[in-house]
N, C-alpha and C positions, 0 to 999 in steps of 0.2 A: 681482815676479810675484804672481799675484791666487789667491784659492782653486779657482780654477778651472783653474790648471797644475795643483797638487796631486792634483786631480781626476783629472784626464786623466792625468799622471804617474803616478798608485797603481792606474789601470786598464792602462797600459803593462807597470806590473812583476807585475802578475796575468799578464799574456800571458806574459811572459817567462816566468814559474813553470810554464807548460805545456808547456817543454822541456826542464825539469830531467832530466838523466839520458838523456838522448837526443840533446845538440846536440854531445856532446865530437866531437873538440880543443876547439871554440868556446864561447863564452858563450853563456847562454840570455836572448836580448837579446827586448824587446818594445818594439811602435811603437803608438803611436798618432797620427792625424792628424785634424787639427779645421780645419772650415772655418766661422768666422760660429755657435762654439759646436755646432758641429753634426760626428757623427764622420764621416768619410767614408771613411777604411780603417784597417783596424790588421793587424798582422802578429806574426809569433813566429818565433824561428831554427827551419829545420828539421832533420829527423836529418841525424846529421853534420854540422851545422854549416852546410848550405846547404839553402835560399837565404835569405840573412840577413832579419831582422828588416823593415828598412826597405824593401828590395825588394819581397817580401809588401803590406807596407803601399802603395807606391805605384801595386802592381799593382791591387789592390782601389780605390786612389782615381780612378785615371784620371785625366782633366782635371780634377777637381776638386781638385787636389792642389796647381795653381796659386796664389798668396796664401796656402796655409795653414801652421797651424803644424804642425810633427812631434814629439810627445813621444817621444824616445829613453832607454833605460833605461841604454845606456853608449855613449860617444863614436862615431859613426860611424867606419867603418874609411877609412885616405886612404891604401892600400898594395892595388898589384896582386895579388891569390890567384890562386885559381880562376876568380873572379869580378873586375868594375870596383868600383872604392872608390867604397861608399856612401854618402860625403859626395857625391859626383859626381854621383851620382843624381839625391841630394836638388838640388843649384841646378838638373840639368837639367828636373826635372820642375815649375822653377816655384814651390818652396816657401819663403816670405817670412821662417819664422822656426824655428829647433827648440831647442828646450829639450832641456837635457841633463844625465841622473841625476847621473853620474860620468866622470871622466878614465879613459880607459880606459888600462891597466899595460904594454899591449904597446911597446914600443920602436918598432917599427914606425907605433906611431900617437901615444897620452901628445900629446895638443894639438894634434898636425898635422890631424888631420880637425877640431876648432875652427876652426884657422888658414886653415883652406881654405873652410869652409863663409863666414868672414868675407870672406876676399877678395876672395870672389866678390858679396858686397853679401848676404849671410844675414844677419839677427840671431839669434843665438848668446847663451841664456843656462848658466850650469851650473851646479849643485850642487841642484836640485829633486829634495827625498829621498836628498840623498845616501848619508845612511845605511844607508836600506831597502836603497838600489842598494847598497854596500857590501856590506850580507849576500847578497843574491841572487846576486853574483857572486865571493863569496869561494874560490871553488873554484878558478877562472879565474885570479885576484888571486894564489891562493897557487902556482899553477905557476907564473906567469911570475916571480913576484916569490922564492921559495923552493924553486921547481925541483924540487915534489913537489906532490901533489894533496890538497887537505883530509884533514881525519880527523874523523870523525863515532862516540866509540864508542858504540853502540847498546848497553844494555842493559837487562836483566826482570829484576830482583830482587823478595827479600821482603823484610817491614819490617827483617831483621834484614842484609840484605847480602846473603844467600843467591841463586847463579844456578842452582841442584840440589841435589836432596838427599843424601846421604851414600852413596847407589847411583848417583848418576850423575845419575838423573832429573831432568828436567825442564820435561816436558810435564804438565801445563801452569802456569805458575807465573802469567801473568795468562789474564787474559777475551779473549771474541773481541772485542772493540772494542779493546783497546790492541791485538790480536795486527793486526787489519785495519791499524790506523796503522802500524805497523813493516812492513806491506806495502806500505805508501806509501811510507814510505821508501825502501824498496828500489827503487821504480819513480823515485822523485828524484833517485838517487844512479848515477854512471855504472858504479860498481862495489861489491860484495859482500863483504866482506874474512874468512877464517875461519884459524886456527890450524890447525895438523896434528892437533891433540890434538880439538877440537871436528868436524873432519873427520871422525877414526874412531871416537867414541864415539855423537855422532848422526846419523853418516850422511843431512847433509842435501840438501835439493835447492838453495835458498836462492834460488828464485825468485819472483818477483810475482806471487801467485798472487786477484788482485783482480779481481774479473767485469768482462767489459771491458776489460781492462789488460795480456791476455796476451803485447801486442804491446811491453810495456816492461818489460823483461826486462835487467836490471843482468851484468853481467860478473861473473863467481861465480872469487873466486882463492880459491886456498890459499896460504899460506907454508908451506912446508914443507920443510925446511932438509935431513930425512934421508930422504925422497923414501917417506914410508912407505902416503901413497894409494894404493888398489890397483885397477886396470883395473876390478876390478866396484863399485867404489862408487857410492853413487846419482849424485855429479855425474859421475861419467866418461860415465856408462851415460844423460845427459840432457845432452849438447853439442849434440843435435837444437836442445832447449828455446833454447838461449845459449852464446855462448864462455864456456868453461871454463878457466883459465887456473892453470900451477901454477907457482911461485917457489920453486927448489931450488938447492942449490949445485953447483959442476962435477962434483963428483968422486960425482954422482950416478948411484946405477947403472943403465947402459945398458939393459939387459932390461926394468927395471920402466918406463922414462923411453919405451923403445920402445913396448912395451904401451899404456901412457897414451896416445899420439904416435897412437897405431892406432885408438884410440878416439876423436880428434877433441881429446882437451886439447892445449894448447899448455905444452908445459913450458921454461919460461924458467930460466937456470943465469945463477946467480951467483957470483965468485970473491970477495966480501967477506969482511973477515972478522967473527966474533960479534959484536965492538963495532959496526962500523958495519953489521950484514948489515940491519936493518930502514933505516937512512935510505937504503942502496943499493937496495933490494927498493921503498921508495916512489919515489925518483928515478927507478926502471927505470920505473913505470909512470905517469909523468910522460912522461917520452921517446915510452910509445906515446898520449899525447894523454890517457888518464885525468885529469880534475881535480875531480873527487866523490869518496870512498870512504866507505862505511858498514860499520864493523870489529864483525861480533856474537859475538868471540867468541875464545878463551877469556880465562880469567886470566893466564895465563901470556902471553897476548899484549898484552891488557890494563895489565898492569902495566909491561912492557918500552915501550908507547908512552908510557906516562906515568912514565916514569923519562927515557925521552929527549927529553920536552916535545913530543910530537910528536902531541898530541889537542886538536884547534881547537874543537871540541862533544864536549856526555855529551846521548845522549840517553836519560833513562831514565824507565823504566818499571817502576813500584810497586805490588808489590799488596798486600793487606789481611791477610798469612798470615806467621805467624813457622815461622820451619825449622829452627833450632837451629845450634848449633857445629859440630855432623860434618858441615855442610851445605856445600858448596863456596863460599870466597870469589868474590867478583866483580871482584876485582883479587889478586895474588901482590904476594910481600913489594916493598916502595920502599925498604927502607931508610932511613928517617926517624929521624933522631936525634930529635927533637921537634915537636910539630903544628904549631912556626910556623918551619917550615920544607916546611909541608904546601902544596899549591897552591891558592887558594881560588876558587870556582866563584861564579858568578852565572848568576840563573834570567833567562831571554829568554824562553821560553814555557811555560805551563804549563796544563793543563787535566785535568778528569776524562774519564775514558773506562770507563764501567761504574761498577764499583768500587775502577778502578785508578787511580793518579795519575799524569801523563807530566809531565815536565821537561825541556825541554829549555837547557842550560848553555855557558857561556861561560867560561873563564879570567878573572880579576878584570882582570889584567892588560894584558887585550885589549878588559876593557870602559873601562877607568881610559883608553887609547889614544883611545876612541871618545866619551868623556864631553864634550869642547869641539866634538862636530862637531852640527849644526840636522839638526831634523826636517823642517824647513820649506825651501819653497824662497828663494833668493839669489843674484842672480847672482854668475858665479864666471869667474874670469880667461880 
């Protein structure tokens, strides 16, 4: 493959990035199609997941679409939905060759849209950018393959750890330029994840609130195990804005669970018990199609995912301000008999914003996984 899939390829998975947080169940898949070096359609999954990526694209090429190549960001689909499988498309519409980011995890496909795209006289190459494509659909990757939707924890500390101060507070602990990125984030991510405890101390709304963007609006849960949200809190009282969705256990009481129910939350009951209640409360929301979540919040939640290995990224955000010891931790105790037993993290992305610093992190573990795989493209089986 020449620098010019790359090309075409690293402009596919831009597309695709324009459906982050909007395409669940589905991947946020992006197409490009080139005829004679020249684009002639490109496409991105739409909300909900239809109408897929390459559709878009071929609808945009028309008869131009004949002889050229399709850069796809993940295996076209070879299984009836809603829709005809998109490898199908692709021979019908005449297209001679598609590159492809990655093997897509679903069972349903894993090769059979290759195998078919070949059959039918397509050249078929894969693995161009596999690894970009790996991150862009890690979300997707981790429901079907782990039966629960990524974990993203979001957080704003001071240099010294601090997520508030010894009263609670915590507005504002960075700048408006990291606070606008963690609005992006939210608009990325198909859902909003908060603790009971960060529910009623800041009473947030935890929406995307990015000019322009009003229409990408994340799924705002609570976990809250002793159902202690209360009918007038800002999210009950904003299910207008987005689903509001609350994660309680059964023996939660009726009255308050009704109230909420009145207001538009959706309150989901779980019968788990404390050991497994958060990998049950994430597989629950695997089931409704979730495979983003962005967690901002608290310690106490914080710590419980990363005691149970269950934080795939940290993304944080750093500002220039020490807060002291009475300042609230931004994780609660792990229990660590010794720091080399501690999890260690690696930096993926990092930039200033203002005068704050963001980082965003990887498990070593999960980078050590990903160290043998090419940036570049190869073709692949």
């Amino acid at each position: 493959m020449s620098p010019a899939d790359e090309r075409f390829m690293r402009l596919a998975l831009a597309l695709g990035a324009r459906a982050l947080g909007a395409s669940w169940p589905n991947p946020a898949v992006g197409c490009v199609i080139v005829r004679d070096e020249r684009i002639v359609g490109r496409g991105w999954t739409g909300p909900g997941g239809r109408p897929h990526a390459e559709a878009v694209a071929l609808a945009r090429a028309g008869a131009a679409a004949r002889g050229a190549t399709a850069y796809v960001t993940l295996e076209p689909c070879a299984h009836h939905g809603q829709t005809p499988p998109c490898c199908e498309a692709l021979v019908a519409a005449g297209i001679a060759r598609v590159v492809v980011a990655m093997l897509d995890p679903d069972p349903r496909v894993d090769g059979r849209g290759v195998a078919a795209l070949r059959a039918a006289g397509v050249a078929v190459e894969v693995g161009c950018l596999e690894r970009e494509a790996q991150r862009a659909h890690a979300g997707f990757a981790t429901r079907i393959r782990l039966g629960r939707p990524s974990v993203t924890l979001k957080l704003a500390t001071s240099l010294d750890g601090r997520i508030a101060a010894a009263s609670g507070a915590s507005r504002w602990i960075t700048g408006p330029r990291a606070r606008a990125r963690a609005h992006l984030l939210r608009a990325e991510h198909d859902a909003v994840i908060v603790g009971s405890g960060t529910a009623l101390v800041d009473d947030p709304e935890l929406t995307c609130r990015l000019p322009g963007m009003g229409d990408r609006q994340p799924v705002r849960i609570v976990f809250d195990r002793r159902l202690r949200l209360g009918p007038d809190s800002r999210l009950a009282r904003t299910t207008a804005l987005g689903p509001v969705w609350l994660l309680t256990r059964t023996d939660a009481e009726d009255a308050r669970a009704a109230a909420l129910r009145a207001r538009g939350v959706v309150v989901l009951e779980l019968s788990a018990d404390e050991e497994s209640w958060l990998e049950r409360a994430l597989a629950l929301l695997a089931e409704r199609g979730i495979t983003r979540t962005l967690v901002e919040g608290g310690g106490r939640l914080a710590a419980a995912l990363l005691r149970a290995g269950l934080v795939d990224r940290l993304a944080l955000f750093q500002a220039p301000i020490v807060i002291g010891s009475d300042g609230l931790d931004w994780a609660g105790a792990l229990g660590l008999a010794s720091p080399e037993r501690a999890a260690r993290w690696t930096v993926r992305e990092e930039a200033r914003l203002g005068e704050d610093r963001y980082l965003l992190l990887e498990p070593v573990a999960r980078s050590a996984e990903r160290a043998g795989e090419g940036t570049s493209c190869s073709p692949g089986s």
